[in-house]
KEPA-831117 format. One record per residue: residue in one letter; x negated, y negated, z negated of N, C-alpha, C in turn; residue number from 1. Coordinates in steps of 0.001 Angstrom, whole numbers, plus 524288, in hexadecimal, padded with zeros to 5 digits. Example, Ala and Ser with C-alpha at 12.3 -4.5 7.8 and 13.67 -1.06 7.14 Angstrom:
BEGIN
rest A&n.c1 7CC7A&n.c2 8163A&n.c3 7E188&ca.c1 7CFF4&ca.c2 81194&ca.c3 7E188&c.c1 7CC70&c.c2 80CE4&c.c3 7E188&nr 1
rest S&n.c1 7CDCE&n.c2 808CA&n.c3 7E458&ca.c1 7CA9A&ca.c2 80424&ca.c3 7E41C&c.c1 7CD9C&c.c2 7FFE2&c.c3 7E142&nr 2
//
This chain:
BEGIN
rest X&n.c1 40CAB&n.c2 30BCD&n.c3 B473B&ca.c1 410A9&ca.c2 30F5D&ca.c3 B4578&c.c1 410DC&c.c2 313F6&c.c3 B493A&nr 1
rest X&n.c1 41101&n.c2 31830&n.c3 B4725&ca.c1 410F9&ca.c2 31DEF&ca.c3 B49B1&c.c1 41654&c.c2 32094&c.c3 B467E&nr 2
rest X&n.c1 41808&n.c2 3247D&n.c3 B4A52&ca.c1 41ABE&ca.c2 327AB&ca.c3 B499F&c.c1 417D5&c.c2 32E14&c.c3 B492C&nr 3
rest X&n.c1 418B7&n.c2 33022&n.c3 B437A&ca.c1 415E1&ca.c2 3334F&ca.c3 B425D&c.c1 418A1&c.c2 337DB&c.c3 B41E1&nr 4
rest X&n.c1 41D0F&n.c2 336D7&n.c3 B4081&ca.c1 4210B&ca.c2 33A6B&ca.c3 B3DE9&c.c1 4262D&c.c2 33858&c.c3 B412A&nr 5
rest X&n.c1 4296C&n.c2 33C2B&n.c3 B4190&ca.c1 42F77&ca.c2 33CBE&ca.c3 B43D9&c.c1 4312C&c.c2 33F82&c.c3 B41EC&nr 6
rest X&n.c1 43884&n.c2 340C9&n.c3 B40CF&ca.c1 43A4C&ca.c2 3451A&ca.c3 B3D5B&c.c1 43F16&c.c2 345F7&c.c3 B41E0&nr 7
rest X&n.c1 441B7&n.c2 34C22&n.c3 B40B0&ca.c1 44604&ca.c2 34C54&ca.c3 B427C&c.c1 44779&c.c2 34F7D&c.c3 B3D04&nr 8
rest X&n.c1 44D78&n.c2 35010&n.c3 B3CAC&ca.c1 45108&ca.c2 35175&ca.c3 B371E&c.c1 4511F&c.c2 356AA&c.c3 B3B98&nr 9
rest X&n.c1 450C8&n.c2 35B75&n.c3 B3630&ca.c1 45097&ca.c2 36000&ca.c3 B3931&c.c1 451FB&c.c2 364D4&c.c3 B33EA&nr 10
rest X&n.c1 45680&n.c2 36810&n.c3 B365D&ca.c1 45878&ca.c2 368DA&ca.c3 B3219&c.c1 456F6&c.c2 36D04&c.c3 B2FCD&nr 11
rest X&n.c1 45275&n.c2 36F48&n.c3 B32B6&ca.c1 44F43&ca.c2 37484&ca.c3 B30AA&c.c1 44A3F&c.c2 3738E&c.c3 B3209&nr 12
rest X&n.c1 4467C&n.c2 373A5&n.c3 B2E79&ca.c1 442A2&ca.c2 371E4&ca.c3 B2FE0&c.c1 43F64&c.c2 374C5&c.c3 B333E&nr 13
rest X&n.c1 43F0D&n.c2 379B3&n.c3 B30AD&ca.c1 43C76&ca.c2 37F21&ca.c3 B34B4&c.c1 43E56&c.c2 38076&c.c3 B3A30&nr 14
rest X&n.c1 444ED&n.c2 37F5A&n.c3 B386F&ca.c1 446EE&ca.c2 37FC6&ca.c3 B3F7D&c.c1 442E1&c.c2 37C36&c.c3 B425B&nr 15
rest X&n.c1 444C1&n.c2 37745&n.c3 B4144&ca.c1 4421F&ca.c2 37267&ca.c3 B43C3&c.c1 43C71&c.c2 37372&c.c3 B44AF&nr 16
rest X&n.c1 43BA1&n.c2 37535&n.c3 B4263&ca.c1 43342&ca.c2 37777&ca.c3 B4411&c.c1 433A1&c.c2 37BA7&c.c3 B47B6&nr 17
rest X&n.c1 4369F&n.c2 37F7D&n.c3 B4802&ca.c1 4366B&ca.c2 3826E&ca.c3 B4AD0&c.c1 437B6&c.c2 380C6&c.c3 B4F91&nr 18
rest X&n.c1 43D98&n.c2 37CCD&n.c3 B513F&ca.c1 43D52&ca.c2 37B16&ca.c3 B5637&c.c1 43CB0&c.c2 375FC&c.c3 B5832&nr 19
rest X&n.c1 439CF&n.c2 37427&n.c3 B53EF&ca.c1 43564&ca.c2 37026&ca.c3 B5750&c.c1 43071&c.c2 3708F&c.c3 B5731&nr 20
rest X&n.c1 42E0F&n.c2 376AE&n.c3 B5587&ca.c1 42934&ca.c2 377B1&ca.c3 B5760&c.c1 42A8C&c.c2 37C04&c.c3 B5AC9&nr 21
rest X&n.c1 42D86&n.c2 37F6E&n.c3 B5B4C&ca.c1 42DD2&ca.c2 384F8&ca.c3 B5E5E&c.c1 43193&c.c2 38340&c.c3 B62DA&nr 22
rest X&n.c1 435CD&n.c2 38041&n.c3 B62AD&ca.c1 436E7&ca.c2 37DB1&ca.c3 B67C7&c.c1 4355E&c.c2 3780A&c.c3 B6993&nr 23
rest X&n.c1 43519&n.c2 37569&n.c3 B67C2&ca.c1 4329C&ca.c2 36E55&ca.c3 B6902&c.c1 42E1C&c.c2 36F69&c.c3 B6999&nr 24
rest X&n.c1 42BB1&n.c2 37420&n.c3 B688D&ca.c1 42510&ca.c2 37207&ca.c3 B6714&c.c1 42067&c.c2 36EFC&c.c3 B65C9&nr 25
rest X&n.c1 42403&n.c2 36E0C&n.c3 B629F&ca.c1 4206E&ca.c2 368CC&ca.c3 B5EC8&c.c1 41B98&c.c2 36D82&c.c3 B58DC&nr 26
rest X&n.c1 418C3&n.c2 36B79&n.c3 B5701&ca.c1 41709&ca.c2 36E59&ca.c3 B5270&c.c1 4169C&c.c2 36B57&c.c3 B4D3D&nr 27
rest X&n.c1 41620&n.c2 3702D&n.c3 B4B50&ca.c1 41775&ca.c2 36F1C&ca.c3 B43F9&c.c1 411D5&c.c2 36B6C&c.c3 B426B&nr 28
rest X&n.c1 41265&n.c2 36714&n.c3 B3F6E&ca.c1 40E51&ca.c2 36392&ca.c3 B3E6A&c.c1 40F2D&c.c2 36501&c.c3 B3A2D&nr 29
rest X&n.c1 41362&n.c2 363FB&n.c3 B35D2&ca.c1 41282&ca.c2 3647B&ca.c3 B3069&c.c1 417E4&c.c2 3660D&c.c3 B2E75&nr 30
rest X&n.c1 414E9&n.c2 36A5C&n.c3 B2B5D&ca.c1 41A61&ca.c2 36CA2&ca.c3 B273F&c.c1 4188A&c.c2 36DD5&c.c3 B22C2&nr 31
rest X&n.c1 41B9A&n.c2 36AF5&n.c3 B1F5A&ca.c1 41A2F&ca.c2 368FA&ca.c3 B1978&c.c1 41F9A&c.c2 36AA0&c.c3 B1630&nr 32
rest X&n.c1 41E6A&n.c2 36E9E&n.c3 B1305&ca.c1 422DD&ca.c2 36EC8&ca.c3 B0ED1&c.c1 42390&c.c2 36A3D&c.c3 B0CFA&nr 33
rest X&n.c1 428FE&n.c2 3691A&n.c3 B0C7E&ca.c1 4294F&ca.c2 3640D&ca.c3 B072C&c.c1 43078&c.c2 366E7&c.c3 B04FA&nr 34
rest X&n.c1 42EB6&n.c2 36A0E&n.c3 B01A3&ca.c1 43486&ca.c2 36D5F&ca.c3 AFF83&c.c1 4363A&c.c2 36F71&c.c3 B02D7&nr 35
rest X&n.c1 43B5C&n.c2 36E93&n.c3 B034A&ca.c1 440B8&ca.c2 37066&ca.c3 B06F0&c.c1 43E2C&c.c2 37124&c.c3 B0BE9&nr 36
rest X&n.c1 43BB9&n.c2 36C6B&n.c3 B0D61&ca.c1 43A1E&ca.c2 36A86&ca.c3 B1485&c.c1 435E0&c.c2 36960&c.c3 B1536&nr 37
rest X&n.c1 431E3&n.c2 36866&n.c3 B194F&ca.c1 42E34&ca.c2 366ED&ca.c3 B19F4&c.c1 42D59&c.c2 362B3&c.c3 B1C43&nr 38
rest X&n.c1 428FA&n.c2 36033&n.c3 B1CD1&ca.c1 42702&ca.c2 35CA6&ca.c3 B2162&c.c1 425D4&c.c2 3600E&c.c3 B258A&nr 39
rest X&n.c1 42758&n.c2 360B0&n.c3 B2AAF&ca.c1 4288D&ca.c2 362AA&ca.c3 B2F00&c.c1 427D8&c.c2 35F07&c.c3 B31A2&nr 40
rest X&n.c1 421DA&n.c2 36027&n.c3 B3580&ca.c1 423C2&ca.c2 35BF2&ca.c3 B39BC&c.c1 41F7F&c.c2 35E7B&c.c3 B3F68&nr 41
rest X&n.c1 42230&n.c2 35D50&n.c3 B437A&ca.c1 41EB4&ca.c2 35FA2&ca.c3 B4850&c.c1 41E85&c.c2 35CC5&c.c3 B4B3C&nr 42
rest X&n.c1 41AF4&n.c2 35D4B&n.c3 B4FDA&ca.c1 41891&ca.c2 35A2D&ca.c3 B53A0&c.c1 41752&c.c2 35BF4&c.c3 B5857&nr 43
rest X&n.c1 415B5&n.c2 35683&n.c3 B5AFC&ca.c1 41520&ca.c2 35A01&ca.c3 B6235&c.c1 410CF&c.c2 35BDA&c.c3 B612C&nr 44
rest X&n.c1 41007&n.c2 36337&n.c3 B6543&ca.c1 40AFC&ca.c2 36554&ca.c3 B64F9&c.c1 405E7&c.c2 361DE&c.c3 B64F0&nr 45
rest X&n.c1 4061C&n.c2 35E20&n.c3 B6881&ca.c1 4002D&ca.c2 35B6B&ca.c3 B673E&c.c1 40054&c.c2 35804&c.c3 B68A3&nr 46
rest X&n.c1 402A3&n.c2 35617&n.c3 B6420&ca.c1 40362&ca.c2 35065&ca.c3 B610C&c.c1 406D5&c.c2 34FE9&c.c3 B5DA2&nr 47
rest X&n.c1 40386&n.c2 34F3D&n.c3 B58C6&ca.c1 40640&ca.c2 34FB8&ca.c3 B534F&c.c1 40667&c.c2 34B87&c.c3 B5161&nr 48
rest X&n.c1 406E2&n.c2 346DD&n.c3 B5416&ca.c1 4066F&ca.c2 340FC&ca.c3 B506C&c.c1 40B6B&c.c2 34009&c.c3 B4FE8&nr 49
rest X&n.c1 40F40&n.c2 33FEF&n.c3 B523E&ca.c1 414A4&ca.c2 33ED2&ca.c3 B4FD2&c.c1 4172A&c.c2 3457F&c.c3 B4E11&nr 50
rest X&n.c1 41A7C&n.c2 3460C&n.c3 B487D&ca.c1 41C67&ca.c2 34B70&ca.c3 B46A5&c.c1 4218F&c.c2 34987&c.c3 B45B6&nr 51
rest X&n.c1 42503&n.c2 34DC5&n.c3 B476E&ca.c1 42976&ca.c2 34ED2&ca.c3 B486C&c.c1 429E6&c.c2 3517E&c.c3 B42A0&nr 52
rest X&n.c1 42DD7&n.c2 34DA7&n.c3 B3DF1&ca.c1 42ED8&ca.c2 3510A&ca.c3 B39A3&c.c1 4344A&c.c2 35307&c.c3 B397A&nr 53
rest X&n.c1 43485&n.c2 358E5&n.c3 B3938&ca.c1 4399A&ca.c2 35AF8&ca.c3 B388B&c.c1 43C25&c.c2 359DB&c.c3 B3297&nr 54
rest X&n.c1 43EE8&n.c2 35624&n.c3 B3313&ca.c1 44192&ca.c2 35525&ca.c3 B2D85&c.c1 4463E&c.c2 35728&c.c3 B2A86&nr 55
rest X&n.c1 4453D&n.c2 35B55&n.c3 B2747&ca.c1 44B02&ca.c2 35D68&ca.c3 B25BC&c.c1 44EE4&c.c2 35946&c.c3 B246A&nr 56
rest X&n.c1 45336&n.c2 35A4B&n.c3 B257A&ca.c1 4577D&ca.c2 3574B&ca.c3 B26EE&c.c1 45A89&c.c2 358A8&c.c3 B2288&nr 57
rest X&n.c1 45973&n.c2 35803&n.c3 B1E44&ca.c1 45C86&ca.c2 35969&ca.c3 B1853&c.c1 45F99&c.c2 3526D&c.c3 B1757&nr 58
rest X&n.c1 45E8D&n.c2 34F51&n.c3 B194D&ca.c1 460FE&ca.c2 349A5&ca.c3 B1712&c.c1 46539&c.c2 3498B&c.c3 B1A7C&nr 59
rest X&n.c1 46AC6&n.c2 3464A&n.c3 B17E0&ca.c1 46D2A&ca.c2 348B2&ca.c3 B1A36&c.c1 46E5E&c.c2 34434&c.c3 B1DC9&nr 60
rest X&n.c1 46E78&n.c2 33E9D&n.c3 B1D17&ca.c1 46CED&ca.c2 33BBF&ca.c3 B2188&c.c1 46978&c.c2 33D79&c.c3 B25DE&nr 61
rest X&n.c1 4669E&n.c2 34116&n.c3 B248F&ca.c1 461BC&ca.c2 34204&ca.c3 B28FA&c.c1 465BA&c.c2 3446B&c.c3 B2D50&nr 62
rest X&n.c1 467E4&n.c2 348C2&n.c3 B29F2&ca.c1 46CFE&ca.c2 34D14&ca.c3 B2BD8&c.c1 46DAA&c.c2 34AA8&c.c3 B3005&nr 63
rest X&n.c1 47321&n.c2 3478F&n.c3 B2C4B&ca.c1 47826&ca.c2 343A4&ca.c3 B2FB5&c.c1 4768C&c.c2 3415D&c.c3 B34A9&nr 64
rest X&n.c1 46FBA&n.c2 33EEC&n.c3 B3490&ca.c1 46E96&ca.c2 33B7D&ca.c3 B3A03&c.c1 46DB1&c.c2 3400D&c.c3 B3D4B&nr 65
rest X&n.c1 46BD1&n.c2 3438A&n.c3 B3C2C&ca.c1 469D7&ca.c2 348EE&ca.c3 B4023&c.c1 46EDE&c.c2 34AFA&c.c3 B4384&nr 66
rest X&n.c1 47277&n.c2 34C99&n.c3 B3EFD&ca.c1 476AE&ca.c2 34ED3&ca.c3 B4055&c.c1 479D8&c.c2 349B9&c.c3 B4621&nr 67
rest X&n.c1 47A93&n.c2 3442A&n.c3 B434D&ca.c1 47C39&ca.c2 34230&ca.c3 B46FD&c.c1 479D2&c.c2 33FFC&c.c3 B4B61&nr 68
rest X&n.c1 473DC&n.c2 34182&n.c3 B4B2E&ca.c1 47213&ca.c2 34082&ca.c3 B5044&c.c1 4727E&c.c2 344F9&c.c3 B53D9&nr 69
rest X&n.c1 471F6&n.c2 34950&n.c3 B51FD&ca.c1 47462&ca.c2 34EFD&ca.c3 B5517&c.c1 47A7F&c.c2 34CED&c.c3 B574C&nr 70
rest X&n.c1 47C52&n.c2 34BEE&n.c3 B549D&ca.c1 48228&ca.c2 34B34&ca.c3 B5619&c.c1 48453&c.c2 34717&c.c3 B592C&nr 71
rest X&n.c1 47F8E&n.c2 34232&n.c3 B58F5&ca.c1 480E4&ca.c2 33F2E&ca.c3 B5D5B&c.c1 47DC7&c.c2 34118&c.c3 B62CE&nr 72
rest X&n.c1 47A66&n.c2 34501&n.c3 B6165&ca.c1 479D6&ca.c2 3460B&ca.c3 B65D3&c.c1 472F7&c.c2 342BD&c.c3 B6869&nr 73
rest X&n.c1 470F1&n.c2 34038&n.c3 B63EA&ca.c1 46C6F&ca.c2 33C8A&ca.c3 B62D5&c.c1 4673A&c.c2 33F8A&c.c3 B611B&nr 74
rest X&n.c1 4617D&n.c2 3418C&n.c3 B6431&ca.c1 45DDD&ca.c2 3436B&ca.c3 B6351&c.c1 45B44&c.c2 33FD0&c.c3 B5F1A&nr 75
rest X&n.c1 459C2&n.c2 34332&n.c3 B5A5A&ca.c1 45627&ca.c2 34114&ca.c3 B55B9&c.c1 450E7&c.c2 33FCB&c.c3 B575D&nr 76
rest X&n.c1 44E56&n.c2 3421D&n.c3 B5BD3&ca.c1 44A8E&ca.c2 340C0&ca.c3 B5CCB&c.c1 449C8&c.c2 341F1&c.c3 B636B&nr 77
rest X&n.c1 444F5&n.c2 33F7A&n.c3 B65F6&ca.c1 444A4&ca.c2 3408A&ca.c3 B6ADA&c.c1 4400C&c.c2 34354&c.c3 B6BCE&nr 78
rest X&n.c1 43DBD&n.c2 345B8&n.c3 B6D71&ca.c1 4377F&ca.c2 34881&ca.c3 B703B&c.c1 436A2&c.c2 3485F&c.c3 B74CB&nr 79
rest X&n.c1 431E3&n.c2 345AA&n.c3 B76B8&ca.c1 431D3&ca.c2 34429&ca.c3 B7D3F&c.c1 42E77&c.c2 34A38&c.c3 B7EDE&nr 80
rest X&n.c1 4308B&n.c2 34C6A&n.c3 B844F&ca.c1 42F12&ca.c2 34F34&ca.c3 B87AE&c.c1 42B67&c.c2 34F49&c.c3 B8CEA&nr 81
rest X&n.c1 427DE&n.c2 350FA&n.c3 B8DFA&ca.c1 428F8&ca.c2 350C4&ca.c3 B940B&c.c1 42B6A&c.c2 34F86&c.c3 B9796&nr 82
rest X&n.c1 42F06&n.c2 35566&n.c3 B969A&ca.c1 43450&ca.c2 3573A&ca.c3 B9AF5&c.c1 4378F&c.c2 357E0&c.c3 B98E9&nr 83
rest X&n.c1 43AD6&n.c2 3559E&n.c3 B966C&ca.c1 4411E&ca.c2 356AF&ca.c3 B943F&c.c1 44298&c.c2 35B85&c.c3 B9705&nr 84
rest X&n.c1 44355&n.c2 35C3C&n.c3 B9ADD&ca.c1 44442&ca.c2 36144&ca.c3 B9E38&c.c1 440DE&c.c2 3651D&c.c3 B9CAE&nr 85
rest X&n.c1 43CFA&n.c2 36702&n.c3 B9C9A&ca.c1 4398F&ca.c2 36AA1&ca.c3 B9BB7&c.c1 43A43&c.c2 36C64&c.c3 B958D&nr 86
rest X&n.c1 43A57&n.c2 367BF&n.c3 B92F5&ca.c1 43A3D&ca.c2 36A1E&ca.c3 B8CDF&c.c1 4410D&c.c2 36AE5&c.c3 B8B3B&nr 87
rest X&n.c1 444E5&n.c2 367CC&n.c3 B8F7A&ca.c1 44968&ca.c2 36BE3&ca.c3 B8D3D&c.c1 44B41&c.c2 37056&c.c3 B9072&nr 88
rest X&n.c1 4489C&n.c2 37219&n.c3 B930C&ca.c1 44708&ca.c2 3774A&ca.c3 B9530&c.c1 445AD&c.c2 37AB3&c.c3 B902B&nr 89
rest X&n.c1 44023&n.c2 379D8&n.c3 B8DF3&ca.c1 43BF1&ca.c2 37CC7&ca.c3 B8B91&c.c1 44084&c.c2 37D7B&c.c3 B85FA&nr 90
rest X&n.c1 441C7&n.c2 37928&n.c3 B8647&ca.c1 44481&ca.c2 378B5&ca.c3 B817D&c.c1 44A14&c.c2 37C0C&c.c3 B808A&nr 91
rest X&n.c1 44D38&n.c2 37B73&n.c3 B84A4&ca.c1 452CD&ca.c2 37E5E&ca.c3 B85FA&c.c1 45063&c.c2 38453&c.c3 B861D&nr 92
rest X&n.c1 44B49&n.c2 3847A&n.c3 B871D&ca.c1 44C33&ca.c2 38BAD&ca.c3 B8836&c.c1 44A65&c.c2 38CAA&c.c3 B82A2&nr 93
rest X&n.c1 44807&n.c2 3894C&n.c3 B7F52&ca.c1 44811&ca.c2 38BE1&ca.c3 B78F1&c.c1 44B69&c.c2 38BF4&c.c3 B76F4&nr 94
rest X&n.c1 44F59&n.c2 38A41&n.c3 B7937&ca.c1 4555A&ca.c2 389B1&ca.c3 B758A&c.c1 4583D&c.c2 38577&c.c3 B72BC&nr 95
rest X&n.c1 453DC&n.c2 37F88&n.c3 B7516&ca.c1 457CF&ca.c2 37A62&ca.c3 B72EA&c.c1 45B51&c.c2 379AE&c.c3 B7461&nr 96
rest X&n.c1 45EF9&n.c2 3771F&n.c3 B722E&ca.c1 463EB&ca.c2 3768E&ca.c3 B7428&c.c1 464C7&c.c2 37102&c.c3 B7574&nr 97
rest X&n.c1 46445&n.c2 36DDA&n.c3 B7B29&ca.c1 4648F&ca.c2 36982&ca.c3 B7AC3&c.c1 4693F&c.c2 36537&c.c3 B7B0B&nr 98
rest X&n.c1 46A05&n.c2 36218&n.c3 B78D1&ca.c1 47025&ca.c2 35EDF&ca.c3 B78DF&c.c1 470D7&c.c2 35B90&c.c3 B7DE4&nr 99
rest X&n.c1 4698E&n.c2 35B10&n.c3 B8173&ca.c1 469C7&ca.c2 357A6&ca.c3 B84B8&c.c1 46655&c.c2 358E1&c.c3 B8971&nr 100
rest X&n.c1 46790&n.c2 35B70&n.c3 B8D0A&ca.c1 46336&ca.c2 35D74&ca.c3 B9193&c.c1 4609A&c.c2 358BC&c.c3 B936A&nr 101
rest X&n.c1 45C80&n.c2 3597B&n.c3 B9492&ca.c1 458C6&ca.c2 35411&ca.c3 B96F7&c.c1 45D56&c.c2 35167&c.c3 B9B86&nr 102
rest X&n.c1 45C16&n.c2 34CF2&n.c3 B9901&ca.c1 45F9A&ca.c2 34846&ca.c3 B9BB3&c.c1 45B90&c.c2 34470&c.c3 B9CE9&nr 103
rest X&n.c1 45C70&n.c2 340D5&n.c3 BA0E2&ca.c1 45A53&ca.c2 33CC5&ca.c3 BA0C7&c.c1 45BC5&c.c2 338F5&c.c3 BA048&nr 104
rest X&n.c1 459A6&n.c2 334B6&n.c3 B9CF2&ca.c1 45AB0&ca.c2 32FD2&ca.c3 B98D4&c.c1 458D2&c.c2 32952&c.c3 B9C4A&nr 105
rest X&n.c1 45766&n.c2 32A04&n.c3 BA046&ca.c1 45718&ca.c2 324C6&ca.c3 BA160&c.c1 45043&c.c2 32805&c.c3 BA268&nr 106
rest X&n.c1 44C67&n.c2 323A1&n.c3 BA102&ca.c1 446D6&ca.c2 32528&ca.c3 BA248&c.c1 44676&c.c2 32AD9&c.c3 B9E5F&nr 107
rest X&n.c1 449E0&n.c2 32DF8&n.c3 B9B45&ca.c1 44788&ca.c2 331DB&ca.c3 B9879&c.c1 44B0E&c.c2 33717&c.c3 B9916&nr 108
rest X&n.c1 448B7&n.c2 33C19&n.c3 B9999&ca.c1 44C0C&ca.c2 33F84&ca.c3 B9893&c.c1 44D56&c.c2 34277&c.c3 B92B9&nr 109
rest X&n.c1 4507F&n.c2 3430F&n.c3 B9176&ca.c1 451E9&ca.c2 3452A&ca.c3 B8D0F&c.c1 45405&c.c2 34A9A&c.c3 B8B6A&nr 110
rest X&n.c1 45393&n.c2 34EF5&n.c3 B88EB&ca.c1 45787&ca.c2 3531D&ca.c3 B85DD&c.c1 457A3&c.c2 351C0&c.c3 B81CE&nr 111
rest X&n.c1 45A61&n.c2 35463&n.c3 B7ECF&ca.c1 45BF4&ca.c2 35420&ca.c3 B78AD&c.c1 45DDF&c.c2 35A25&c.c3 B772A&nr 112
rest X&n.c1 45BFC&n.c2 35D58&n.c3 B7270&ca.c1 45C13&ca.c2 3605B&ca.c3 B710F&c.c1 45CE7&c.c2 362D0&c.c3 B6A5D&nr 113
rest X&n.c1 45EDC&n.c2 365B2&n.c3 B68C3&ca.c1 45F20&ca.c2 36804&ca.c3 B63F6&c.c1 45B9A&c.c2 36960&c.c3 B614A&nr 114
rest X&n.c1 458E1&n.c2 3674B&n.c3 B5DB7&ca.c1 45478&ca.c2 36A68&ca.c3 B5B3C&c.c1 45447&c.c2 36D6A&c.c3 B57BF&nr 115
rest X&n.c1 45A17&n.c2 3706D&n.c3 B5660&ca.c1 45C61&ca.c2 3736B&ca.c3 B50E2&c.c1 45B38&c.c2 37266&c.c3 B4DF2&nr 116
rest X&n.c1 458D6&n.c2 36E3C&n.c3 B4BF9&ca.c1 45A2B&ca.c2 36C15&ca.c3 B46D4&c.c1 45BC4&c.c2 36668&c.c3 B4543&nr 117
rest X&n.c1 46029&n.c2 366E9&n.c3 B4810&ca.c1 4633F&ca.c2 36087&ca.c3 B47E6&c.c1 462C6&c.c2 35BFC&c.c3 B49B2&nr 118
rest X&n.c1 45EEB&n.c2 35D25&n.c3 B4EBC&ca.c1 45ED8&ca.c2 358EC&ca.c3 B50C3&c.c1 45FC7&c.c2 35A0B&c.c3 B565F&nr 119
rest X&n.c1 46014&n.c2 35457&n.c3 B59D0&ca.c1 45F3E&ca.c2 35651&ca.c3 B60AD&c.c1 45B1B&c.c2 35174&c.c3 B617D&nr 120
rest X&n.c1 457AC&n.c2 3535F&n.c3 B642A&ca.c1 4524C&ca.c2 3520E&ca.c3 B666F&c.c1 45279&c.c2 35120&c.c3 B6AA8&nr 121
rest X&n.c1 44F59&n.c2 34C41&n.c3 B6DC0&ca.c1 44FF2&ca.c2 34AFE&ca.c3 B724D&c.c1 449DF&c.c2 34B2A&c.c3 B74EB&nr 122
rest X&n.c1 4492D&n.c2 34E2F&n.c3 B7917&ca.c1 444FE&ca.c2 34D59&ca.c3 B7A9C&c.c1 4477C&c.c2 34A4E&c.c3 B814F&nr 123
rest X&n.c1 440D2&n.c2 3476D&n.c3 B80F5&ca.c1 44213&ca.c2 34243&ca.c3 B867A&c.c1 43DC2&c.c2 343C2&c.c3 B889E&nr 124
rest X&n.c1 43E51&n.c2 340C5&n.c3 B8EC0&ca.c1 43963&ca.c2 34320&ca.c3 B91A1&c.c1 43871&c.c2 33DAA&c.c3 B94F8&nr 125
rest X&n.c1 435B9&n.c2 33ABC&n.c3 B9335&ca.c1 43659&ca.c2 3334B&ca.c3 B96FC&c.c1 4337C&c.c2 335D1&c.c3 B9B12&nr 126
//
């Protein structure tokens, strides 16, 4: 069993491409009309075996869990770093807004950040 695919609920799809390829720097693997939305999904520069699909967030259960994981304050997903420090540096001077400056967690350091489109993201650095 492999993990091939991952999704985050994202409430614009184009936003979401724009700042998780022009700030995260991840790249566009596949964008596929299907009507309204597409299949959207990107990956680390080099290494494309697991894709990150940006999933429009039209269901409204999808909504409700998004909304209340923002609100408890709970990252939808995590991304491991290097340097937690260095990338919320790189990151704070593009203009994220983070909910959580690198902390340290026991063996891991952690931030957590806004990704404007409805979610907060945690990157760790073991």
């Amino acid at each position: 069993m492999k993990i091939k695919i991952t999704s985050v609920f994202v409430d614009d799809q184009d936003k979401a491409l724009k700042f998780y390829t022009e700030i995260l720097g991840f790249v566009k693997k596949h964008e596929i009309p299907l009507g309204k939305f597409k299949w959207l999904t990107v990956t680390e520069p080099d290494n494309d075996h697991v894709e990150l699909l940006l999933e429009p967030n039209e269901n409204p259960t999808a909504s409700t869990y998004q909304q209340s994981l923002v609100q408890q304050n709970i990252p939808c997903t995590t991304f491991f770093v290097e340097d937690v420090d260095q990338e919320f540096d790189r990151l704070t001077k593009l203009g994220v807004n983070f909910t959580k400056t690198p902390t340290v967690m026991g063996p891991v350091k952690i931030a957590v950040f806004d990704d404007t489109c409805g979610n907060l993201i945690q990157i760790t650095q073991v």
